[in-house]
PDB file of N, CA, C and O in Angstrom:
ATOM      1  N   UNK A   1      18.586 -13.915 -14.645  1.00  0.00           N
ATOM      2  CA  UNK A   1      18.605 -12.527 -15.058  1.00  0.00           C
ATOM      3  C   UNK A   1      19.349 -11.715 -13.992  1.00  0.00           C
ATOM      4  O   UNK A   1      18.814 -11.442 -12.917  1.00  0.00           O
ATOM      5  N   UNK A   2      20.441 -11.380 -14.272  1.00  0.00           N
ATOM      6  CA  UNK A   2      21.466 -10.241 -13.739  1.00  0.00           C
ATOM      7  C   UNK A   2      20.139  -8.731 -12.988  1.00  0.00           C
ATOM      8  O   UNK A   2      19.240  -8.126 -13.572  1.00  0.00           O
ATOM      9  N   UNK A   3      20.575  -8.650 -11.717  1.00  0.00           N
ATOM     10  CA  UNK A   3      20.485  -7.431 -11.153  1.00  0.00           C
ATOM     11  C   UNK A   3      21.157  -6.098 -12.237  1.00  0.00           C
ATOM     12  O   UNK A   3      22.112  -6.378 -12.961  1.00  0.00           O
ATOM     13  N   UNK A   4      20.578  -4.718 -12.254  1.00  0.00           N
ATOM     14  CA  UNK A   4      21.363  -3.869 -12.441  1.00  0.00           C
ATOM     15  C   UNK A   4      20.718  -2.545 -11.926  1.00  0.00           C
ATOM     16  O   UNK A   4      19.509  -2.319 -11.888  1.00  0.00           O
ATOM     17  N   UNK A   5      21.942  -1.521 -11.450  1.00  0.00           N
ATOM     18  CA  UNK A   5      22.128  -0.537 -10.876  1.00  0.00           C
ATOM     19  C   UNK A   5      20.933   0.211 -11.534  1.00  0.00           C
ATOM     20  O   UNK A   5      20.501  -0.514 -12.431  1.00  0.00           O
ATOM     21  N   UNK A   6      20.296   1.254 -11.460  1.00  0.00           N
ATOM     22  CA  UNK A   6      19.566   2.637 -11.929  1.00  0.00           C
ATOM     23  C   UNK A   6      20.454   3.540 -11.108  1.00  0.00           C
ATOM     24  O   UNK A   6      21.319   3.467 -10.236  1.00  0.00           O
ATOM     25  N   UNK A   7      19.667   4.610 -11.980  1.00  0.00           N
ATOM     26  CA  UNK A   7      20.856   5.962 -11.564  1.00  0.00           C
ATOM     27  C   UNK A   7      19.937   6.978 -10.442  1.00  0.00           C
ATOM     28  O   UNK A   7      19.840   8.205 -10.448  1.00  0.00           O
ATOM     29  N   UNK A   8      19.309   5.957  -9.484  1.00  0.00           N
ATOM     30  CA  UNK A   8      18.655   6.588  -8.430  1.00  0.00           C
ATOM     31  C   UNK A   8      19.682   6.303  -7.121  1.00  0.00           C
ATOM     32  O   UNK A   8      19.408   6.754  -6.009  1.00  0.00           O
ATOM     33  N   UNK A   9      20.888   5.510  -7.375  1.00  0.00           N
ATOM     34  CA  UNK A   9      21.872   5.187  -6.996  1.00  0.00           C
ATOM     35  C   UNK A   9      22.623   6.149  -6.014  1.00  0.00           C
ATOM     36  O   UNK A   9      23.575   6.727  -6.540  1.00  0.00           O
ATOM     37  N   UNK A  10      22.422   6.403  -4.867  1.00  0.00           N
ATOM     38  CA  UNK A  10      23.469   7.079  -4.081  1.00  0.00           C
ATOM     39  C   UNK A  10      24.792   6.904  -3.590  1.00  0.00           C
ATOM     40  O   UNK A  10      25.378   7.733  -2.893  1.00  0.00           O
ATOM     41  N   UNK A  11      25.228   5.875  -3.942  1.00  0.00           N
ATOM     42  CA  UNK A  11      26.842   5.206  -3.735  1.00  0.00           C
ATOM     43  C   UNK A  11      27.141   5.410  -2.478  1.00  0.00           C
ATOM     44  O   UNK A  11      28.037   6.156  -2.084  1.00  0.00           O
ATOM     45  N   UNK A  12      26.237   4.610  -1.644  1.00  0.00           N
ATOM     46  CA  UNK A  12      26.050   4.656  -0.194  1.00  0.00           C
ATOM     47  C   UNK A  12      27.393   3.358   0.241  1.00  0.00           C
ATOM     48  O   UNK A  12      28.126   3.320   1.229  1.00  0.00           O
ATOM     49  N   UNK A  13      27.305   2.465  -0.882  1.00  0.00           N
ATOM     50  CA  UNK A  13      27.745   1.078  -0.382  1.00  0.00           C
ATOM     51  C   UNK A  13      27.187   0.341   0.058  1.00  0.00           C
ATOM     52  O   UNK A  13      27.726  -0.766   0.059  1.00  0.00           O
ATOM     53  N   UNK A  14      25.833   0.443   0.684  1.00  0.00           N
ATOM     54  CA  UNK A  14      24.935  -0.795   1.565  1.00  0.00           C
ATOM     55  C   UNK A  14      25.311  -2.021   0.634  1.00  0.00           C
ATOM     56  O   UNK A  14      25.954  -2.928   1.164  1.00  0.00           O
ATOM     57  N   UNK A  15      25.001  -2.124  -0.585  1.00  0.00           N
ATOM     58  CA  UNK A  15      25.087  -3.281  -1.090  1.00  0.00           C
ATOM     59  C   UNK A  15      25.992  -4.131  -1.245  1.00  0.00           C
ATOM     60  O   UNK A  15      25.958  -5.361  -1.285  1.00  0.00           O
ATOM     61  N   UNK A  16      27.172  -3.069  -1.371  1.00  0.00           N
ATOM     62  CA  UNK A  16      28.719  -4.217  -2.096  1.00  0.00           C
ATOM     63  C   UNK A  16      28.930  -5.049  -1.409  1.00  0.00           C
ATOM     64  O   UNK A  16      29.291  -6.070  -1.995  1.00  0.00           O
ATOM     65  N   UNK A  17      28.829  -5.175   0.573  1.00  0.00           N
ATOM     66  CA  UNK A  17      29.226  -5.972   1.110  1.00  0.00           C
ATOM     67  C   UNK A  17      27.963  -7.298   1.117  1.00  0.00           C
ATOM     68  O   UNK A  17      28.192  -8.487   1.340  1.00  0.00           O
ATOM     69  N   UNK A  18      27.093  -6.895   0.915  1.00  0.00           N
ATOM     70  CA  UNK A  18      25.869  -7.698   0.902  1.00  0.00           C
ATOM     71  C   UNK A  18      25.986  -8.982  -0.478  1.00  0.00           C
ATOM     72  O   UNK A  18      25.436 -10.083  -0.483  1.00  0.00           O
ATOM     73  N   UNK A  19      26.771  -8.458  -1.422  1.00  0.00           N
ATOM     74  CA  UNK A  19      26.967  -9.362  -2.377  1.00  0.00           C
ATOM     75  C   UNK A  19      27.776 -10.715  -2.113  1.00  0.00           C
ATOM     76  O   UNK A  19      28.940 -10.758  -1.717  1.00  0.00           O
ATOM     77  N   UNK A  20      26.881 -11.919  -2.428  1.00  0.00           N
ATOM     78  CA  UNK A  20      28.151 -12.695  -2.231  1.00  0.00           C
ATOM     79  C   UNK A  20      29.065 -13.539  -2.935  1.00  0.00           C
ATOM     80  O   UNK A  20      29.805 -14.473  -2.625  1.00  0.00           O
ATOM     81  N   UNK A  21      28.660 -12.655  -4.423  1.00  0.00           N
ATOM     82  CA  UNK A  21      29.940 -13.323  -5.487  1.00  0.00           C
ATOM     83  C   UNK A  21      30.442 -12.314  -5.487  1.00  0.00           C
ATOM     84  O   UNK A  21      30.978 -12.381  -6.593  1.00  0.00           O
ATOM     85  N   UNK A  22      30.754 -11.230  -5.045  1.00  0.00           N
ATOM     86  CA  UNK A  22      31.733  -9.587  -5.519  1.00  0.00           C
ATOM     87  C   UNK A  22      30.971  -9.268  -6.869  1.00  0.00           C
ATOM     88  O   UNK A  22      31.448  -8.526  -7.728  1.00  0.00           O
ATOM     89  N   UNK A  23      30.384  -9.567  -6.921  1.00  0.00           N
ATOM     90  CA  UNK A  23      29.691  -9.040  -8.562  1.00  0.00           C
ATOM     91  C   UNK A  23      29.273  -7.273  -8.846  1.00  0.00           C
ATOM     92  O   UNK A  23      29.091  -6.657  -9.896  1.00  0.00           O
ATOM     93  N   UNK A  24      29.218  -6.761  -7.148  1.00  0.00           N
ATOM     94  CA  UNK A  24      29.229  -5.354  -7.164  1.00  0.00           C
ATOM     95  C   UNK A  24      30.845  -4.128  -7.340  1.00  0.00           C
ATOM     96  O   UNK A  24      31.826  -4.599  -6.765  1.00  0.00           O
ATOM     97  N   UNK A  25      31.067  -2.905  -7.956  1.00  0.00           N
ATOM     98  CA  UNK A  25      31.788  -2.429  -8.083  1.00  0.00           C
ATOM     99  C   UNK A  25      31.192  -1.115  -7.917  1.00  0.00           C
ATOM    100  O   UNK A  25      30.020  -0.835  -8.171  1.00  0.00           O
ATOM    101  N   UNK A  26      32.327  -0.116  -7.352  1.00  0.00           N
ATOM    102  CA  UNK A  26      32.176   1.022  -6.465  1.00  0.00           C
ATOM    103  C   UNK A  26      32.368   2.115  -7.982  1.00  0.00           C
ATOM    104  O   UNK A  26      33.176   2.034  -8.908  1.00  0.00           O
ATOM    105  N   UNK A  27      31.321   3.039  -7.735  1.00  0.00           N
ATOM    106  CA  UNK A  27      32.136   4.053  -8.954  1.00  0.00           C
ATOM    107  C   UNK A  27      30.952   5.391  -8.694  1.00  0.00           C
ATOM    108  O   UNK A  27      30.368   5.461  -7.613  1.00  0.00           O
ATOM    109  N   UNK A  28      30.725   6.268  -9.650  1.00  0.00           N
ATOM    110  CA  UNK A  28      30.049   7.261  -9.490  1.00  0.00           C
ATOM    111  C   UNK A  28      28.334   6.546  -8.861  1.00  0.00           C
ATOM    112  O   UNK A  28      27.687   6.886  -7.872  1.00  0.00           O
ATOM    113  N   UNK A  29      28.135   5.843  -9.552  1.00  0.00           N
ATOM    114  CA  UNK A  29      26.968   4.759  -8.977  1.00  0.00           C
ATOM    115  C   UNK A  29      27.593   3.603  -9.147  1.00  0.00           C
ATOM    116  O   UNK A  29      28.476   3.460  -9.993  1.00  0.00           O
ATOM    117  N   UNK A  30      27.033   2.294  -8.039  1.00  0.00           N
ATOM    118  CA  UNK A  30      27.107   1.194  -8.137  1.00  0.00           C
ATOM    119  C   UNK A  30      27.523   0.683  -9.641  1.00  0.00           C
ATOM    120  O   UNK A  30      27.405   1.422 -10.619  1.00  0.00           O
ATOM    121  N   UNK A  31      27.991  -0.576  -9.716  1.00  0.00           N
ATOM    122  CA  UNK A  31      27.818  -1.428 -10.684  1.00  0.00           C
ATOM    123  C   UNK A  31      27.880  -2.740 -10.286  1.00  0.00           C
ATOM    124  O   UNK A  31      28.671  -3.226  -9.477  1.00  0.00           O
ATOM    125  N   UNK A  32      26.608  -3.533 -11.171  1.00  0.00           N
ATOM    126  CA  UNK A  32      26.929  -5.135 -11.304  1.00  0.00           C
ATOM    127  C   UNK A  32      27.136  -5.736 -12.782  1.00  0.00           C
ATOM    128  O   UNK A  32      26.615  -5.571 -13.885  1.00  0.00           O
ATOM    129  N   UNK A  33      28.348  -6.655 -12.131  1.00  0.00           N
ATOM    130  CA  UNK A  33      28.771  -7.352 -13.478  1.00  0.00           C
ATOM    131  C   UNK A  33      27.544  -8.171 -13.538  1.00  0.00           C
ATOM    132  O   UNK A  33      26.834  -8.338 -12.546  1.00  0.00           O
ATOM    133  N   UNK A  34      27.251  -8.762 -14.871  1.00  0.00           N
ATOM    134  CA  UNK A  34      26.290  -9.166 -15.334  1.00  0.00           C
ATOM    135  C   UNK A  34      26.524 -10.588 -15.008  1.00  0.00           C
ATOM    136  O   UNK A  34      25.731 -11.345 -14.447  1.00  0.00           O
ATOM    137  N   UNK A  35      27.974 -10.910 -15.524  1.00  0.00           N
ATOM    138  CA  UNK A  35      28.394 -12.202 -15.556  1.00  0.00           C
ATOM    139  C   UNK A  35      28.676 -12.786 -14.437  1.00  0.00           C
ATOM    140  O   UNK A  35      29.052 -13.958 -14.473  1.00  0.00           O
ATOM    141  N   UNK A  36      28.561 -12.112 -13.219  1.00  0.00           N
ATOM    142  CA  UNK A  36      29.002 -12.421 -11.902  1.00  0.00           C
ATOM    143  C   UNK A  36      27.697 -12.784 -11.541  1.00  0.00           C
ATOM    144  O   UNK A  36      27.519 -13.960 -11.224  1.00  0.00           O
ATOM    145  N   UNK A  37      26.590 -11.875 -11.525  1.00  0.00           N
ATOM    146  CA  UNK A  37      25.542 -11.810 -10.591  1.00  0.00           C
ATOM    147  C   UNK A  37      24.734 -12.943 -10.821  1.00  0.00           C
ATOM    148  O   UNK A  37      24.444 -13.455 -11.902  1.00  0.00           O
ATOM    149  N   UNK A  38      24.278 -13.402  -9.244  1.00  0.00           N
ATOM    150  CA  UNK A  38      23.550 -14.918  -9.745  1.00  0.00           C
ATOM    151  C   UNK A  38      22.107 -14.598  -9.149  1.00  0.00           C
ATOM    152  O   UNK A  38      21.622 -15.447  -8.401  1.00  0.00           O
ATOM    153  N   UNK A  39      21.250 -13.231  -9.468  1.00  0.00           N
ATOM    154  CA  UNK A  39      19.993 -12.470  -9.093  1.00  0.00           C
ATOM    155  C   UNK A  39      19.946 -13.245  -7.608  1.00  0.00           C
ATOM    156  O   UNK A  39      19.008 -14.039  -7.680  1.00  0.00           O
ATOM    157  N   UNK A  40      20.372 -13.306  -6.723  1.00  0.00           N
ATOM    158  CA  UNK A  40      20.126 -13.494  -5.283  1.00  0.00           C
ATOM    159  C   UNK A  40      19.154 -12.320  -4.712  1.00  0.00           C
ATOM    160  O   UNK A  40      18.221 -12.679  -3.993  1.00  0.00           O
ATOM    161  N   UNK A  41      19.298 -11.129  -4.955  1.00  0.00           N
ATOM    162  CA  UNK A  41      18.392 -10.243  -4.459  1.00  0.00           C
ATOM    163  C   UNK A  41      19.167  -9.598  -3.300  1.00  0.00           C
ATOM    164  O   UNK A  41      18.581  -8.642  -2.792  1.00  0.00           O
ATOM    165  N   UNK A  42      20.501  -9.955  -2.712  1.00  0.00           N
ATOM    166  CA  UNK A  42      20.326  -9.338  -1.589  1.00  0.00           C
ATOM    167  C   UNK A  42      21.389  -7.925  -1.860  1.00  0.00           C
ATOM    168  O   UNK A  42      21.950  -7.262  -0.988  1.00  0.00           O
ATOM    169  N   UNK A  43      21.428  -7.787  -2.914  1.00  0.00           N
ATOM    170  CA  UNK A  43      21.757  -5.875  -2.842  1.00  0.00           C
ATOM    171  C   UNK A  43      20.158  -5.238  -2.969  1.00  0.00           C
ATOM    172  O   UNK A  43      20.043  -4.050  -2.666  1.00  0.00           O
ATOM    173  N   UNK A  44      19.301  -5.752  -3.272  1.00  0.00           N
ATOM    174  CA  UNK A  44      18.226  -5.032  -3.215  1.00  0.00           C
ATOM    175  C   UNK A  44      17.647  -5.019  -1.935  1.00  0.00           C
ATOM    176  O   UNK A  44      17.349  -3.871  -1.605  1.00  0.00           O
ATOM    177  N   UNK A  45      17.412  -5.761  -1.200  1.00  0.00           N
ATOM    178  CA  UNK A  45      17.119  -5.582  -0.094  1.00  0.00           C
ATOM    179  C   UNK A  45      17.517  -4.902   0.971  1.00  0.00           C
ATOM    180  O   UNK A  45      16.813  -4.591   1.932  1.00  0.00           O
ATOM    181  N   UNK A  46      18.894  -4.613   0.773  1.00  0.00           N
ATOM    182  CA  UNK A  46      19.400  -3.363   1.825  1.00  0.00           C
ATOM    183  C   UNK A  46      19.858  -2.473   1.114  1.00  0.00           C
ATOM    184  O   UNK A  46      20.968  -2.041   1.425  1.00  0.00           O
ATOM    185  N   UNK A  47      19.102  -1.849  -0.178  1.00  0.00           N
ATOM    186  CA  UNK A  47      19.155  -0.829  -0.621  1.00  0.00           C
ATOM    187  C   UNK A  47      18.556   0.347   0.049  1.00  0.00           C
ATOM    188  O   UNK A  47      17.437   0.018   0.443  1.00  0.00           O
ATOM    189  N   UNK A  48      18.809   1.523   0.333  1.00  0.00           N
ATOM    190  CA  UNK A  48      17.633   2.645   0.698  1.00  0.00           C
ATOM    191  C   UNK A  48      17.367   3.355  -0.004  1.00  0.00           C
ATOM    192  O   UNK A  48      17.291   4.506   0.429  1.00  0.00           O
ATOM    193  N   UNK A  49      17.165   3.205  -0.994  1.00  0.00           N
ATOM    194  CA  UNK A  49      16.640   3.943  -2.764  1.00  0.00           C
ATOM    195  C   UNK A  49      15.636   2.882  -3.563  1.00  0.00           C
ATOM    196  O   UNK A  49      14.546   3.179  -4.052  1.00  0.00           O
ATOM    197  N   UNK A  50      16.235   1.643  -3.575  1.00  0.00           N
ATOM    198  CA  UNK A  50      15.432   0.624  -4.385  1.00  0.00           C
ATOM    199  C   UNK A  50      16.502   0.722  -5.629  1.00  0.00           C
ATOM    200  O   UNK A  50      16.229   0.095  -6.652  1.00  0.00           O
ATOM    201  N   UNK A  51      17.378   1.281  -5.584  1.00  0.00           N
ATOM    202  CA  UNK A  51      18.651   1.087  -7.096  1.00  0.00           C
ATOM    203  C   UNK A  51      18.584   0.019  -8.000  1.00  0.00           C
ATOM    204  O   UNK A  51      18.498  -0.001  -9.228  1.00  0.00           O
ATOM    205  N   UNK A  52      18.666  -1.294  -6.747  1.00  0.00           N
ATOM    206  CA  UNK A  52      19.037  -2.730  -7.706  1.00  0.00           C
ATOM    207  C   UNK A  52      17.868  -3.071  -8.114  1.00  0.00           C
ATOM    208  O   UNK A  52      17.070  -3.098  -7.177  1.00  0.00           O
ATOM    209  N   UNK A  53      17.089  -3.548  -9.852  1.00  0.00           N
ATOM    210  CA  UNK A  53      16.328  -3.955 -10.080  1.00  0.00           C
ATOM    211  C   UNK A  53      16.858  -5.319 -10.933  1.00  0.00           C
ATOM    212  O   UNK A  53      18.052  -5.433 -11.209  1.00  0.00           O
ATOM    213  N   UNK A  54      15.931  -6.274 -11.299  1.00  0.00           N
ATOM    214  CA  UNK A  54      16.462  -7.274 -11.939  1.00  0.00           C
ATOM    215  C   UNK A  54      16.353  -6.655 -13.523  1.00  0.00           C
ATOM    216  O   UNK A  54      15.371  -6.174 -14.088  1.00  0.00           O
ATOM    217  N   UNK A  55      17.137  -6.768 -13.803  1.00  0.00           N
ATOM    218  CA  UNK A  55      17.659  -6.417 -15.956  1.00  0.00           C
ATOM    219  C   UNK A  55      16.542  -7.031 -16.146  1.00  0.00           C
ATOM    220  O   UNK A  55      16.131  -7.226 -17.290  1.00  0.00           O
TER     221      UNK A  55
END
């Protein structure tokens, strides 16, 4: 089950680099491709909002 963004999202960036398939994309809030993400967890963990939840 794919991670995805909520719109508690501050587009800080902590996460994108934390990803390690690129499955994150930069925009008004975060985004994760669905098809990329392999639920690793680690954009959630250095979130400072709690944004990334699992879909």
């Amino acid at each position: 089950m794919a991670y995805k963004i909520s719109h508690d999202c501050i587009a800080c960036g902590a996460c994108q680099p934390e990803c390690p398939v690129d499955a994150i994309s930069e925009g008004d809030i975060y985004v994760i491709d669905p098809d990329k993400c392999i639920d690793c967890g680690a954009c959630a963990a250095v979130c400072p909002v709690g944004a990334p939840n699992p879909a």
